[in-house]
C-alpha positions as CSV (number, residue, x, y, z in Angstrom):
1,X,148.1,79.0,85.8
2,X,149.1,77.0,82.4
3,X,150.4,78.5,80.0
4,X,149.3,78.1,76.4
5,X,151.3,77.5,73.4
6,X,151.0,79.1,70.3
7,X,149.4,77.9,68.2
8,X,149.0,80.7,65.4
9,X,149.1,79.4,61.8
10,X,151.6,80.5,59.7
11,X,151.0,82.9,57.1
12,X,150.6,81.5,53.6
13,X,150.8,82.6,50.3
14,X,148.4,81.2,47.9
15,X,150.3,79.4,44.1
16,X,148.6,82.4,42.0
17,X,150.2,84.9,44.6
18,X,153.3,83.3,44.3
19,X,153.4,83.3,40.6
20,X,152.8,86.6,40.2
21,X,156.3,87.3,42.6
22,X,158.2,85.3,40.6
23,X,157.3,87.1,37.7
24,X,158.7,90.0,39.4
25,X,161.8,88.2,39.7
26,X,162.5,87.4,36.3
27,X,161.2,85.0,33.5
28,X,164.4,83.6,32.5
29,X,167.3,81.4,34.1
30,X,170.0,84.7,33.5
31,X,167.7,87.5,35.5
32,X,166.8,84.7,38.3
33,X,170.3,84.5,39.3
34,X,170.7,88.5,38.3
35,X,167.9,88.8,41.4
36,X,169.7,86.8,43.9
37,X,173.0,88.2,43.1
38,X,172.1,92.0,43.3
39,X,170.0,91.2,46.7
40,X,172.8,89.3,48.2
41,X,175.4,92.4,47.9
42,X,173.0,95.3,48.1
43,X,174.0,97.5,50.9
44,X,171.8,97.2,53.7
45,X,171.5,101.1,53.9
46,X,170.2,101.1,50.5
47,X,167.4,98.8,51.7
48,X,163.7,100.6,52.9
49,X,161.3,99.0,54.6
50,X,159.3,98.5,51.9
51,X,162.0,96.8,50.0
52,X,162.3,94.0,53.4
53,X,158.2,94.1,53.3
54,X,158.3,92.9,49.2
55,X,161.3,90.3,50.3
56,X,159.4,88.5,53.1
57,X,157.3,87.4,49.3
58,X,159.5,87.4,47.2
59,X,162.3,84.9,48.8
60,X,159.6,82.2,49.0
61,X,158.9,82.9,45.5
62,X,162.7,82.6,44.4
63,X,162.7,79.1,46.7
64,X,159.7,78.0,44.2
65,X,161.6,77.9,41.7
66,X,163.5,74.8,42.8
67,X,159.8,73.2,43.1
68,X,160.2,73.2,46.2
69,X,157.5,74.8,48.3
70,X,157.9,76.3,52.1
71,X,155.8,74.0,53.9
72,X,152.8,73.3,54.6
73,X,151.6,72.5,51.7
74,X,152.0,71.3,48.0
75,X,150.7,74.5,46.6
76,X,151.4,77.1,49.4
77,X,154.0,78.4,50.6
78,X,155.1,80.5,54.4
79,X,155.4,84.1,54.2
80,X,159.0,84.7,55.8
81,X,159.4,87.2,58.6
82,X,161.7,90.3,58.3
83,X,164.3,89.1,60.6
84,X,164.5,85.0,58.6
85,X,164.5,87.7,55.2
86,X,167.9,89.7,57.0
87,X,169.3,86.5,58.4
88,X,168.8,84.3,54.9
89,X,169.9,87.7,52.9
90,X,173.0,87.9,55.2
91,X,174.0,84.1,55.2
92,X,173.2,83.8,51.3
93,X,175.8,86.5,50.6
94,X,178.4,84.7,52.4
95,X,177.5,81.6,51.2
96,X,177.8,83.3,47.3
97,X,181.0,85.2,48.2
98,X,183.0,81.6,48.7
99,X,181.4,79.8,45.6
100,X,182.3,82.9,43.1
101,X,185.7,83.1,44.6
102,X,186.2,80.0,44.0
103,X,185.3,79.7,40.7
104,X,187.4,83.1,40.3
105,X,190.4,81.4,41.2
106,X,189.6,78.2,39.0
107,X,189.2,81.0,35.7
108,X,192.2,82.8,36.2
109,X,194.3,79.5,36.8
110,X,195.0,80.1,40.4
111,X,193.7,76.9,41.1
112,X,192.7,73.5,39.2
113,X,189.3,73.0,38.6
114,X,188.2,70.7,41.8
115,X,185.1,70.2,43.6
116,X,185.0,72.2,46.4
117,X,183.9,71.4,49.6
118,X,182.5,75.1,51.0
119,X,181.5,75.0,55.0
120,X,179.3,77.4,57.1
121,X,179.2,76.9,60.8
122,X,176.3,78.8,61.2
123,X,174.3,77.2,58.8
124,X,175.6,73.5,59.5
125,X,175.9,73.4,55.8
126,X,178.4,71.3,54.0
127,X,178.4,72.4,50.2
128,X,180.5,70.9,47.5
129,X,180.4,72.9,44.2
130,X,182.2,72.0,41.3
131,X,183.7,74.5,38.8
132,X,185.1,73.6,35.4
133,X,188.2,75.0,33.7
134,X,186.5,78.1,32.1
135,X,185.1,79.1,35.8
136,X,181.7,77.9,34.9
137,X,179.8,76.1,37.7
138,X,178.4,72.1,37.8
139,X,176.1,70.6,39.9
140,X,176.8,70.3,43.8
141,X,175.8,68.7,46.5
142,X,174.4,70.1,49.9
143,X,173.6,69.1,53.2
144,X,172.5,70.4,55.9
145,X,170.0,70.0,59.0
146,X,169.5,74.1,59.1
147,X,165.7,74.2,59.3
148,X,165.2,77.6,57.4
149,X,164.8,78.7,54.1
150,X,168.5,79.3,53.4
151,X,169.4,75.9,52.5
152,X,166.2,75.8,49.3
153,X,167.6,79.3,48.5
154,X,171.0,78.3,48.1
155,X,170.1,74.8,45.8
156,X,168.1,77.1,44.0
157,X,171.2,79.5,43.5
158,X,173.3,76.4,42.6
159,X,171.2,74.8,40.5
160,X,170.2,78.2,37.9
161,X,174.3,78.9,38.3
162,X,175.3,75.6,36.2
163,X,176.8,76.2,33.1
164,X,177.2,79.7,33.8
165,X,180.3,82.3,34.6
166,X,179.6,84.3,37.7
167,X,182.7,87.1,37.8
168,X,183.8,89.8,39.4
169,X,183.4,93.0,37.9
170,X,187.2,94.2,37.0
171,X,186.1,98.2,36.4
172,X,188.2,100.8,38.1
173,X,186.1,102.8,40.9
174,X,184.9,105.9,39.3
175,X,185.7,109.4,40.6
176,X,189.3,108.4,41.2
177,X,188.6,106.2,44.1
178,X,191.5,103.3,44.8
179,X,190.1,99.8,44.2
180,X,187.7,97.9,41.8
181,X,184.1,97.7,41.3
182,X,184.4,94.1,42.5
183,X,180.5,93.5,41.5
184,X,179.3,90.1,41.2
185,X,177.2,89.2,37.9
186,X,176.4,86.5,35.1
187,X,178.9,86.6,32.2
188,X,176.7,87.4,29.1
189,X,179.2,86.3,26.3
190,X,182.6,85.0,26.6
191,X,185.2,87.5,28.1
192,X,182.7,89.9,29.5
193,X,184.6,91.7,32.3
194,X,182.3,94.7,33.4
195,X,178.7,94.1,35.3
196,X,177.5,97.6,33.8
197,X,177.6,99.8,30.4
198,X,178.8,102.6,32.9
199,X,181.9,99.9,34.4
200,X,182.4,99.0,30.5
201,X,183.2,102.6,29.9
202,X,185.4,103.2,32.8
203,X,187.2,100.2,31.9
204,X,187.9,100.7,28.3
205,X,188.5,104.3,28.8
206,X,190.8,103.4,31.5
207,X,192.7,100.9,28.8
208,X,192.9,103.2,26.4
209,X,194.1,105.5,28.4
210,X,196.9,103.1,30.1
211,X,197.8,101.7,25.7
212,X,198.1,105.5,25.0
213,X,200.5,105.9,27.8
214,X,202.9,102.6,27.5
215,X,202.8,103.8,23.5
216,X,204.2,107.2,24.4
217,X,206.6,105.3,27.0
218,X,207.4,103.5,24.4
219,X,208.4,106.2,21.9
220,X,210.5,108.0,24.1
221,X,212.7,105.3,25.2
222,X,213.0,104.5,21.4
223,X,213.8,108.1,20.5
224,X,217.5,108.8,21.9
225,X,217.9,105.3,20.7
226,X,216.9,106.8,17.2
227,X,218.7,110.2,17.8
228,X,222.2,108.7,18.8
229,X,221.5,105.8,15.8
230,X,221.6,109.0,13.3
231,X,224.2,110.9,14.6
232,X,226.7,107.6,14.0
233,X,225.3,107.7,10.5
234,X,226.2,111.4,10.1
């Protein structure tokens, strides 16, 4: 008995459809790459089913865009399924993780501002990404012969991220947990360091804190110095 291929169509969402998910998404460059940035390090405990359900929309939608439609046509575009939404979700972070460590390192004058030539095996990808000397991206380059939405995702991400700072947040943990926040977002103004009002706060209270205590460190290495100063005067 032959068997038959299959030969089901894929699922398509219509332009109005996808309009209305990119709407969802943002309306400006700064919450585009906001919404890429949060979904690539959002715990995947913290993701429902529902949330996977809205993605397998609203990752075409982000991919748009670029103008650049999932085939097959000009004004459609594929509805993903949940495991391409994990895989590109999972790859994307890894891919994001490289580029703002990079630019990290190019900021805090670890390393010359270069184009950087970023590689993922799984994704066959070769990626060079250029940072300037304030950590702010440029235009890159990218090839690859990965046939899955990863590779439009990630031109999108490059493309919104030039001439913008994407950082680290530098906020203690809260609670008195060891570590740093270590959040990635989009630098509003120059020198922002926390992604959050609530990382702000635990920062500058934790500088305040720190200036109030090198000032009293200060003081009391100063004061036998001041005691044993008056005594010779005496």
């Amino acid at each position: 008995m032959k068997k038959t291929r299959n030969t089901a169509q894929p699922e398509l969402i219509s332009s109005d459809r996808l309009a209305a998910y990119r709407k969802r998404i943002g309306t400006r460059i700064i919450e585009y790459l906001t919404w890429i940035l949060q979904l690539a390090q959002r715990p995947l405990g913290e993701i429902t089913a529902a949330d996977w359900e809205n993605l397998r929309y609203e990752l075409p939608a982000f991919v748009s865009l670029g103008g650049r439609a999932l085939v097959p046509g000009p004004n459609d575009a594929r509805i993903l399924t949940e495991r391409e939404t994990r895989d590109i979700r999972k790859e994307l972070a890894a891919m994001i993780e490289k580029a703002v460590a990079m630019a990290e390192k190019v900021r805090t004058g670890r390393a010359a501002p270069r184009a950087e030539h970023l590689a993922f095996d799984k994704a066959q990808v070769q990626q060079t990404l250029q940072v300037d000397a304030e950590g702010r991206f440029c235009r890159g380059m990218l090839r690859s012969s990965y046939p899955s939405l990863l590779i439009p995702a990630y031109e999108v991400f490059a493309s919104l991220a030039e001439g913008h700072r994407i950082r680290a947040c530098s906020a203690p943990r809260a609670h008195g947990e060891e570590g740093w926040c270590g959040k990635w977002f989009v630098e509003r103004k120059a020198g922002q360091r926390f992604c959050s009002p609530r990382c702000h706060n635990l920062g500058w209270g934790r500088g305040v804190r720190n200036e109030a205590k090198a000032a009293r460190e200060k003081a009391e290495r100063q004061s036998p110095r001041r005691a044993a100063g008056q005594t010779r005067k005496g």
